[in-house]
C-alpha positions, 0 to 999 in steps of 0.5 A: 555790783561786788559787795564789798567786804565789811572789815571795818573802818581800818580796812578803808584807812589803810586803803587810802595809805595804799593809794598812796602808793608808798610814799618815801618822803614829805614831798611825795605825800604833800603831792598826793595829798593834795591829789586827794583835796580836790577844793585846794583848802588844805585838807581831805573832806568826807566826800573827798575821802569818800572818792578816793575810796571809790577810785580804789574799790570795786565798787563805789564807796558810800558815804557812811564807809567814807565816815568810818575811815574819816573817824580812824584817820582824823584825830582832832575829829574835826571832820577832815584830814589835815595834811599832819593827820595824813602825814602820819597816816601815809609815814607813820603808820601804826596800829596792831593789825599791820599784817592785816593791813597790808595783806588788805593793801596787797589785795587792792593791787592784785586785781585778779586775786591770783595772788600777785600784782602785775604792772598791768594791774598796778597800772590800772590802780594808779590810773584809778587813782589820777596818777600819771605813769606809764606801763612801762614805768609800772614795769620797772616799779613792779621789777624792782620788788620782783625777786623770783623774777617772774615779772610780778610781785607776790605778797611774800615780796611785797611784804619784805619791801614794806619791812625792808625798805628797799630802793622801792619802799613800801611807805604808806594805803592808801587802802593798810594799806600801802602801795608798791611805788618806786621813787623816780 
């Protein structure tokens, strides 16, 4: 089993906002979120949370992870994630350790740690995470960040898109995490 590297609690929020794959509007992010809410009661419990962190990471996500993230992303504190909460979360974003968070984001894509994320592991990702899009869709999605042309997207490109706000934009993090997505 991979150990999984203790950055702490906005490591795992920013990787929900990754798995958010870069959401660029409201409706966008009301889908996900209730992808996430699996009950339908309006709002991400700890173990909801705690399977979507699971779904991202090379290993499973324990109860006490899931808790720490549930402690950064829920600012009534109590216990869940409202859909506000995880608007701003995936919209908003915010802290001061963004570089970071998005080097982190990057890193649950690039599933080879070879440095660039290619259709096949962005395909392998939005599987994980329940959603439906073909490979060839993820082509298009990565061909639109991709500006050297070598069919991947590296974090230098992956970077600007997220501060830039091309067509594609990098929105959200699911896990700092924010992910390449391309609006249909």
């Amino acid at each position: 089993m991979a150990k999984r590297s203790n950055s702490g609690s906005k490591r795992a929020a920013g990787a929900v906002a990754a798995g958010s794959c870069c959401l660029g509007n409201i409706d966008e992010v009301i889908q996900v979120f209730k992808q996430y809410d699996k009950n339908g009661d309006g709002r991400i419990s700890c173990e909801e949370l705690r399977d979507v962190l699971s779904a991202l990471a090379p290993s499973p996500a324990s109860l006490e992870e899931a808790k720490r993230a549930m402690s950064e992303i829920d600012k009534d504190g109590n216990g869940y994630i409202d859909l506000d909460e995880f608007t701003d979360l995936i919209l908003g974003g915010s802290g001061s350790d963004t570089s970071k968070e998005l080097k982190d984001a990057f890193d649950l894509y690039d599933l080879d740690q070879n440095g660039l994320i290619s259709a096949r592991e962005l395909h392998e990702v939005m599987k994980k995470l329940g959603q439906k899009c073909s490979l060839k869709d993820c082509r298009k999605m990565i061909g639109s960040v991709d500006k050297d042309g070598d069919g991947n997207v590296n974090f230098e490109e992956f970077k600007k898109e997220w501060e830039g706000g091309g067509e594609g934009r990098v929105v959200g993090l699911e896990l700092g995490q924010r992910v390449v997505h391309v609006s249909h």
